[in-house]
C-alpha positions as CSV (number, residue, x, y, z in Angstrom):
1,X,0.3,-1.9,3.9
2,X,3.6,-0.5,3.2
3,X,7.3,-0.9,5.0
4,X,10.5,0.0,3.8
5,X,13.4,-0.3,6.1
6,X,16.6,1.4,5.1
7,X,15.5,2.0,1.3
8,X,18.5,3.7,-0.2
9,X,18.1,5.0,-4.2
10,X,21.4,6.0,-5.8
11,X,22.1,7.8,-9.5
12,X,26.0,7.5,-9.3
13,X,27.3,9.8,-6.6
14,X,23.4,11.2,-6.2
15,X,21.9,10.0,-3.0
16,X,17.7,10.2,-4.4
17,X,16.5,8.1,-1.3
18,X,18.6,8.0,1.6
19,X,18.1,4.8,4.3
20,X,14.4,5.5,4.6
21,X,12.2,3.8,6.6
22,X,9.1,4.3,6.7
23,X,5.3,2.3,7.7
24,X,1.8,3.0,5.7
25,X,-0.9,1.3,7.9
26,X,-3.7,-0.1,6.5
27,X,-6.9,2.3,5.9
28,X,-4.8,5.2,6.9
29,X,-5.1,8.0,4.2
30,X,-1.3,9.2,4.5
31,X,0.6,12.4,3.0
32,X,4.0,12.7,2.2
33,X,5.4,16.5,1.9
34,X,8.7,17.7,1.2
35,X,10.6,20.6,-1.0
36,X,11.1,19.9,-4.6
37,X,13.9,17.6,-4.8
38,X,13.5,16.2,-2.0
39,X,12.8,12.8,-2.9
40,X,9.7,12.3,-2.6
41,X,8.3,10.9,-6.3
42,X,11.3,9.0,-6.5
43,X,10.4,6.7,-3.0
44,X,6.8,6.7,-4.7
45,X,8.5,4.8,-8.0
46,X,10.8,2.7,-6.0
47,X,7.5,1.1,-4.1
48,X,5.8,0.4,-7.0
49,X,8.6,-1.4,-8.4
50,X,9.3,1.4,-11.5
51,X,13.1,1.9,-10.5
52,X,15.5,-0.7,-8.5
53,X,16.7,0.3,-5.1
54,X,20.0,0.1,-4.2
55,X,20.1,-1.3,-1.0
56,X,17.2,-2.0,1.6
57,X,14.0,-3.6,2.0
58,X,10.2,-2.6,0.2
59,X,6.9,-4.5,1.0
60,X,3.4,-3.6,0.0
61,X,0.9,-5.3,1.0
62,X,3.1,-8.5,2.3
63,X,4.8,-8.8,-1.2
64,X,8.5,-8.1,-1.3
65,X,9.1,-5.1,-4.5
66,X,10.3,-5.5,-7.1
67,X,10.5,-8.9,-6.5
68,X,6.7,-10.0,-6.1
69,X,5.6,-6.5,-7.2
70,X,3.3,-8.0,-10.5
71,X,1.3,-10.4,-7.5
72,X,-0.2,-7.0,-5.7
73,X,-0.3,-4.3,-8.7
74,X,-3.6,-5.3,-9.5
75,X,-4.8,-4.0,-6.0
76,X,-3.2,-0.9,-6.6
77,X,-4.1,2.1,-8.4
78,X,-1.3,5.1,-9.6
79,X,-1.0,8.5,-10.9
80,X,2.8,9.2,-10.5
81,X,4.3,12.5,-12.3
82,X,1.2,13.3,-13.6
83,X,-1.2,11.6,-16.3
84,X,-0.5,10.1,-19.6
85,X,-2.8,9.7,-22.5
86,X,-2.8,8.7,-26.1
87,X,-3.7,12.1,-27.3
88,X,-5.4,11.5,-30.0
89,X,-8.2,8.9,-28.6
90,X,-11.0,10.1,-26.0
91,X,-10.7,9.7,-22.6
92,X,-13.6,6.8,-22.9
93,X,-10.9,4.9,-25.4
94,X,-8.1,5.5,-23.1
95,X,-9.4,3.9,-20.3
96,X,-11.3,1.1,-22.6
97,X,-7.4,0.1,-23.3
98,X,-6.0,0.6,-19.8
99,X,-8.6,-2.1,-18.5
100,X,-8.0,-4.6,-21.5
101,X,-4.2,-4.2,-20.2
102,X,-4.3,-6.2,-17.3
103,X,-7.1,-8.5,-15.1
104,X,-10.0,-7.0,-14.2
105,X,-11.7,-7.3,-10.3
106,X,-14.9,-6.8,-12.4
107,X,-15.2,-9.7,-15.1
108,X,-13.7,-9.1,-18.4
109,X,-16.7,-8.7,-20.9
110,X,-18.0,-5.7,-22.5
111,X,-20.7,-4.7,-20.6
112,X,-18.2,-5.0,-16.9
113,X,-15.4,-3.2,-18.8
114,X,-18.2,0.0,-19.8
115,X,-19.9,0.0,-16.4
116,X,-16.4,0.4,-14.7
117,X,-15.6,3.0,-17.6
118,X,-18.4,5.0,-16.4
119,X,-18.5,4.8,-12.5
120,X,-14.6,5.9,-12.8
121,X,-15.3,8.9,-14.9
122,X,-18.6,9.6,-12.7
123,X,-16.2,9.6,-9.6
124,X,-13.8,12.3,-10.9
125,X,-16.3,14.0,-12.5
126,X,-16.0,13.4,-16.5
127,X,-19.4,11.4,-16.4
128,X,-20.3,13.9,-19.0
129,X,-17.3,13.9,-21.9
130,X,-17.7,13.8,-25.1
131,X,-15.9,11.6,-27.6
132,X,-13.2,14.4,-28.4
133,X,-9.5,13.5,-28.4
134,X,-7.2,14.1,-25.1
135,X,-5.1,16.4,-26.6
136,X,-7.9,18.8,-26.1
137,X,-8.2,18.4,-22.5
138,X,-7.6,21.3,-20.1
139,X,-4.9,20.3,-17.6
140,X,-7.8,19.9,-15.1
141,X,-9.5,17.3,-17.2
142,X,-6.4,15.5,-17.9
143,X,-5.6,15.1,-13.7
144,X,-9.3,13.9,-13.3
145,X,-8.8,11.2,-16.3
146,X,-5.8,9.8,-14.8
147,X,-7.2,9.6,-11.7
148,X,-10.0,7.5,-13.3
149,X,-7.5,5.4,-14.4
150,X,-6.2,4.9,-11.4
151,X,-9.8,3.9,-9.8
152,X,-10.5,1.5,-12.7
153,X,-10.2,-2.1,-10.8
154,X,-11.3,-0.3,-7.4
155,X,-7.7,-0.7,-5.5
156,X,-7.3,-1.4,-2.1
157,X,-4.6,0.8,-2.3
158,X,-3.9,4.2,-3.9
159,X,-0.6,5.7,-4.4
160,X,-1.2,9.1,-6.1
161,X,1.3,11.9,-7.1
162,X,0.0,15.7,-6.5
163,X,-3.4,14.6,-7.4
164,X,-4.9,18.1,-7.4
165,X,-2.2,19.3,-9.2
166,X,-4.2,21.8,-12.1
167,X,-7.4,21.5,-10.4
168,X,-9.2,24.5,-9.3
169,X,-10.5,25.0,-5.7
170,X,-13.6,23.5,-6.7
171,X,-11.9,20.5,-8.6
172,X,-9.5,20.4,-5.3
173,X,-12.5,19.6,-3.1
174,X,-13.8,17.2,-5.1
175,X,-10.9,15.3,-5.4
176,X,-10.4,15.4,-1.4
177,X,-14.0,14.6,-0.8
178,X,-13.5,11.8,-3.3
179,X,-10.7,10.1,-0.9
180,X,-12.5,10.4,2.1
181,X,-15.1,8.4,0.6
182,X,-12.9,5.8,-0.9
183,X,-10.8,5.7,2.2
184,X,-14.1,4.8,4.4
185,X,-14.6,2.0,2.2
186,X,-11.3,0.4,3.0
187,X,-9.1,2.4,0.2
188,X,-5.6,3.4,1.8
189,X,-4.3,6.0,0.5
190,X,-0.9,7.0,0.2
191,X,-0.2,10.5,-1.5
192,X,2.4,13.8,-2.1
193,X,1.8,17.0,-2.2
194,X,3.1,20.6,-1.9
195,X,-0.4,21.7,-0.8
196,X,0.0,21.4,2.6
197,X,-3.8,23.0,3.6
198,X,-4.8,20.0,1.7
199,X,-2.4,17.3,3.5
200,X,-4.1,18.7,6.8
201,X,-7.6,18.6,6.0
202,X,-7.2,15.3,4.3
203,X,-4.3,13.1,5.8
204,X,-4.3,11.0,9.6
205,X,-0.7,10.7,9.3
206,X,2.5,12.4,7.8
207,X,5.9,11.9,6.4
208,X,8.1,14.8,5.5
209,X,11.4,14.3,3.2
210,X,14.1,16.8,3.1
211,X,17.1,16.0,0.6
212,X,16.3,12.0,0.5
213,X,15.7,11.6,4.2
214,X,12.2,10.7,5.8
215,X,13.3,14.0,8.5
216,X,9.4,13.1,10.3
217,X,6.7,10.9,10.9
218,X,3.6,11.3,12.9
219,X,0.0,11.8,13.2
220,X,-1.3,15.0,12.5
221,X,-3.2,15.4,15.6
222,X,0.1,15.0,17.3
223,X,1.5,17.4,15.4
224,X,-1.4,20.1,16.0
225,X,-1.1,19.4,19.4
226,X,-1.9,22.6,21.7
227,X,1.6,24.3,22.5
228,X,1.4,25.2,26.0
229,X,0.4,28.7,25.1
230,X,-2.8,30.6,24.4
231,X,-3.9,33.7,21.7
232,X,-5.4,36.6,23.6
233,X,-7.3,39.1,21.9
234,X,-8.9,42.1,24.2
235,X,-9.3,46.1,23.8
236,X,-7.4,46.2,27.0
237,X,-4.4,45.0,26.0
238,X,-2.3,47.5,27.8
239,X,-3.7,46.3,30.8
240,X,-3.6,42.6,30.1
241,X,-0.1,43.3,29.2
242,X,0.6,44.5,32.8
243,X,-1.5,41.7,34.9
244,X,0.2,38.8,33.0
245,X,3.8,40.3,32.8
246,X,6.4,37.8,32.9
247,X,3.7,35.4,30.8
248,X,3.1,37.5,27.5
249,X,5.5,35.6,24.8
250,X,4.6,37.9,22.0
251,X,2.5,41.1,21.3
252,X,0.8,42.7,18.0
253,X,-1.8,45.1,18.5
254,X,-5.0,43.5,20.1
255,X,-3.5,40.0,20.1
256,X,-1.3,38.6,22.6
257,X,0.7,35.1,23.3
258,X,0.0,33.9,26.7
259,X,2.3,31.4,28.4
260,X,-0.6,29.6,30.0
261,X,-2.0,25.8,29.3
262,X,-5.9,26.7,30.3
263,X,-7.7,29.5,28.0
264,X,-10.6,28.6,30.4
265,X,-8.5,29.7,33.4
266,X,-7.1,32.5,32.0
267,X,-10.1,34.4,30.8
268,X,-11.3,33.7,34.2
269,X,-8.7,35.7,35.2
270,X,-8.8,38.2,32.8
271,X,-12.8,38.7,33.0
272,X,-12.2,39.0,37.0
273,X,-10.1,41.7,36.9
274,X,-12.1,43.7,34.7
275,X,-10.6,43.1,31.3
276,X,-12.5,42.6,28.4
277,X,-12.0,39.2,25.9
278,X,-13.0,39.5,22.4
279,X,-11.2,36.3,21.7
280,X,-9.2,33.4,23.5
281,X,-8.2,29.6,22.7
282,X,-5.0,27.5,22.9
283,X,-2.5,27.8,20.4
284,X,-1.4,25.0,17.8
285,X,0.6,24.5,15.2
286,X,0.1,24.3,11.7
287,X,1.5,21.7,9.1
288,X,2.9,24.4,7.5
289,X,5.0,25.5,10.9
290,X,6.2,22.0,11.4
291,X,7.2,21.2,8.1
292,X,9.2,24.4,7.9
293,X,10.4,23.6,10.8
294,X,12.0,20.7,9.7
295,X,13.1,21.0,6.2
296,X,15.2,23.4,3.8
297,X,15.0,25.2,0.7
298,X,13.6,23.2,-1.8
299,X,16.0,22.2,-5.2
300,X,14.3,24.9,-7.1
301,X,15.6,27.8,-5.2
302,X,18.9,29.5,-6.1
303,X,21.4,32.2,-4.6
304,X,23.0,34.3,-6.1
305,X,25.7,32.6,-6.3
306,X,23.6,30.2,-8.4
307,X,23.9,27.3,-6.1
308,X,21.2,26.1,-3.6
309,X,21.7,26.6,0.1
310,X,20.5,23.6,1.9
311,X,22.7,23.6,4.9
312,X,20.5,22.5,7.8
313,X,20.2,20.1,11.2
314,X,18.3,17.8,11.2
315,X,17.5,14.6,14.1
316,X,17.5,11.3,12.2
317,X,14.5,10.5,14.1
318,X,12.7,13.1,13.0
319,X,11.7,14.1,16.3
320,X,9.8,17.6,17.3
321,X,9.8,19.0,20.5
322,X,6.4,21.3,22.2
323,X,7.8,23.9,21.1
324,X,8.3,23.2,17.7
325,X,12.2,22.9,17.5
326,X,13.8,20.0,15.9
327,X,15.7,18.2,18.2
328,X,19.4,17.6,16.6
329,X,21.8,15.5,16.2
330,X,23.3,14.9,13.0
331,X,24.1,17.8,11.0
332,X,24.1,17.8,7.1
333,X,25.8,20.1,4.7
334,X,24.0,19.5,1.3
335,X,24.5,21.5,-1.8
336,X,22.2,20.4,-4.9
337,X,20.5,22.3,-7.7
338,X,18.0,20.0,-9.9
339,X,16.4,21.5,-13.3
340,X,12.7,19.7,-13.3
341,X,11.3,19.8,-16.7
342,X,8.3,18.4,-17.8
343,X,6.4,19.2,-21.2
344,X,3.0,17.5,-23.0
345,X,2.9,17.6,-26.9
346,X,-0.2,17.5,-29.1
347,X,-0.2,13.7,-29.6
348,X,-0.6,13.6,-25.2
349,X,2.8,12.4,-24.9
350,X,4.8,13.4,-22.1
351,X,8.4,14.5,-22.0
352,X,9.9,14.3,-18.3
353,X,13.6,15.2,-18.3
354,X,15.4,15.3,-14.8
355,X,18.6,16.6,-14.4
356,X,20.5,16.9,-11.3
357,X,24.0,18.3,-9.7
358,X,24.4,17.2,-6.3
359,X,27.5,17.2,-4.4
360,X,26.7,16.0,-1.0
361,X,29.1,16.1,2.3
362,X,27.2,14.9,5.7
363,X,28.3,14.1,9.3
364,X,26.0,11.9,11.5
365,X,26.9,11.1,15.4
């Protein structure tokens, strides 16, 4: 659905995108994560066609971007750095002239144009607004309307921005439920996001950027893979402590961290010897401990110095090992501050100004 192969996005001496490559399948629902700065809205632009790369190779859906981009947008539905609105219209009159824009799956008369007007705003949950201007939106409201927008000509594929950003954890669930649904019916979807509880609970596969470099790629279930280990939890924990010495890789009060593959087998052991078991399973990762793992301070953090520290290692290949060290061979020494500011006036008008200092040293082997 979409490929890039070594998509490189340069501002001047700014390396945005560096030699990505990376593969979307078809019906996946995939989530790209990453630190602020790292890259990540500015790979989502560059596949849609809305800046120029500077060297390497984007298709979506068999089109070559930019080039053939206008043959596959109409299959494709956005919200990129959040929505935009004539303020003073309704959300109704918005949409009304975001279908006229462009052809429409649905037939182009009045009726078809209303009837996909509705079932979008039913989707995301506006079925109910009122004929009041955008400008008096909530920021909740305003994520839901672009996300109507984006589900206007039902797209076979979606390429969406933090779509939850603003929501509450009601509106988050929603919009999460939403996907699934569309993504059963043959939707992919293709999204960011710093909510990485969400990217779990909603995402088959993963991409993580760190400083314009795809670091990782995988499925989540690999990546929640049992560790080896197992989480103990008993009243005897003095004497577990003693019958597995030499196993227990970590202690804190009830709980212990078992070097042992089979929680089965263990409390077998432990219930034979008289030990009681409140608790036991295998241990796994979490999203959050991977992407750590592999990534480093985001743009928007500053020493004291007032300069970022981003010095890291990182594999090219992205590649994590059982137990969950980054395997490493090129090492890069990055140093970039970015001031990200973004501000809606009355009229629903948004002012998105980006400004970046990046110097940028790196060594690869």
């Amino acid at each position: 659905m979409i490929t890039t192969r070594a998509l490189t996005k340069r501002y001047g001496p700014i390396v945005a995108v560096d030699s990505v490559d990376i593969s979307v399948r078809s019906g996946e629902r995939y989530g790209l994560l990453g630190p602020n700065g790292s890259g990540k809205t500015t790979l989502l632009r560059l596949i849609l066609g809305l800046v120029y790369a500077t060297s390497g190779e984007i298709e979506v859906m068999g089109a070559s971007v930019p080039r053939r981009v206008g043959a596959v947008l109409p299959d494709i539905g956005t919200l990129v750095e959040g929505p935009a609105a004539y303020g003073h219209l309704s959300g109704r009159a918005n949409l009304a002239l975001l279908d006229r824009a462009g052809p429409a799956r649905g037939g182009g008369g009045r009726h078809a144009r209303r009837r996909r007007i509705d079932q979008a705003l039913e989707r995301v949950g506006l079925a109910g607004i009122d004929n009041r201007p955008v400008k008096a939106y909530s920021l909740g409201m305003r994520q839901r309307l672009g996300l109507a927008a984006a589900l206007l000509n039902a797209p076979r594929l979606l390429v969406l921005d933090e779509p939850t950003n603003g929501l509450d954890p009601q509106g988050i669930r929603e919009i999460r439920d939403l996907l699934s649904e569309l993504n059963a019916a043959g939707t992919t979807v293709f999204l960011s996001s710093h909510l990485l509880a969400e990217i779990e609970q909603l995402c088959t596969r993963v991409g993580v950027m760190d400083r314009g470099s795809l670091v990782l790629e995988e499925s989540v279930e690999v990546l929640r893979a049992p560790t080896g280990r197992t989480i103990v939890r008993t009243p005897d924990v003095d004497l577990a402590a003693a019958l597995l010495d030499g196993r227990i890789e970590a202690r804190s009060g009830d709980r212990l961290v078992v070097r042992h593959p089979d929680p089965a087998e263990l409390n077998g052991l432990l219930v034979t010897a008289g030990l009681r078991v409140t608790e036991i399973g295998a241990e796994h990762r979490s999203l959050e401990d991977v992407v750590l793992q592999v990534t480093s301070a985001g743009s928007d953090r500053v020493d004291g110095s007032g300069r970022v520290d981003n010095s890291r290692s990182v594999d090219g290949s992205g590649r994590v090992d059982d137990s969950g060290r980054v395997d490493d061979s090129r090492s890069v020494d990055d140093s970039r501050s970015v001031d990200d500011s973004r501000s809606v006036d009355d009229s629903g008008r948004v002012d998105d100004s980006r400004r970046v200092d990046d110097s940028r040293s790196s060594g690869a082997s």
